[in-house]
C-alpha positions, 0 to 999 in steps of 0.5 A: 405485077406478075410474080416470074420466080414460079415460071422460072422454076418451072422453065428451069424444071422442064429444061432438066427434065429435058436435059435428062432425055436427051441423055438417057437414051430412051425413046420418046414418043411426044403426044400432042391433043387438040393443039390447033394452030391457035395455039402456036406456043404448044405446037412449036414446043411439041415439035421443038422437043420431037427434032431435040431428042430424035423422037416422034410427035404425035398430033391429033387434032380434027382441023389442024393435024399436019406435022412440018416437013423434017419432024418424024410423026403421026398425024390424025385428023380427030378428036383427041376425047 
């Protein structure tokens, strides 16, 4: 039986927080490391949340480093350690 009231506190938290970026005014800079293509809920979230709020992504990852056409970014073909 999974217990949802925690995860949906959590997802109601994130969404304030970025809620609050998005009207502050300030620069963001989302940083993503060793988020291969496995791990497509990652990604989609660092990019989703770089377009949000006008911001930049960077992703660094040895295998899987590109970043999608339309995303402002940084890509780096290493580890992130």
């Amino acid at each position: 039986h999974w217990e949802s009231s925690r995860t949906r506190r959590q997802q109601l938290s994130f969404a304030k927080w970025v809620h609050s970026l998005e009207h502050s005014g300030s620069r963001v800079l989302v940083v993503e490391l060793g988020a291969g293509e496995a791990v497509p809920t990652v990604r989609r979230t660092s990019e989703m949340l770089a377009k949000r709020l006008g911001g930049t992504l960077l992703r660094i990852n040895p295998r899987d480093s590109h970043i999608p056409h339309g995303i402002r970014g940084l890509s780096l073909a290493c580890g992130a350690l």
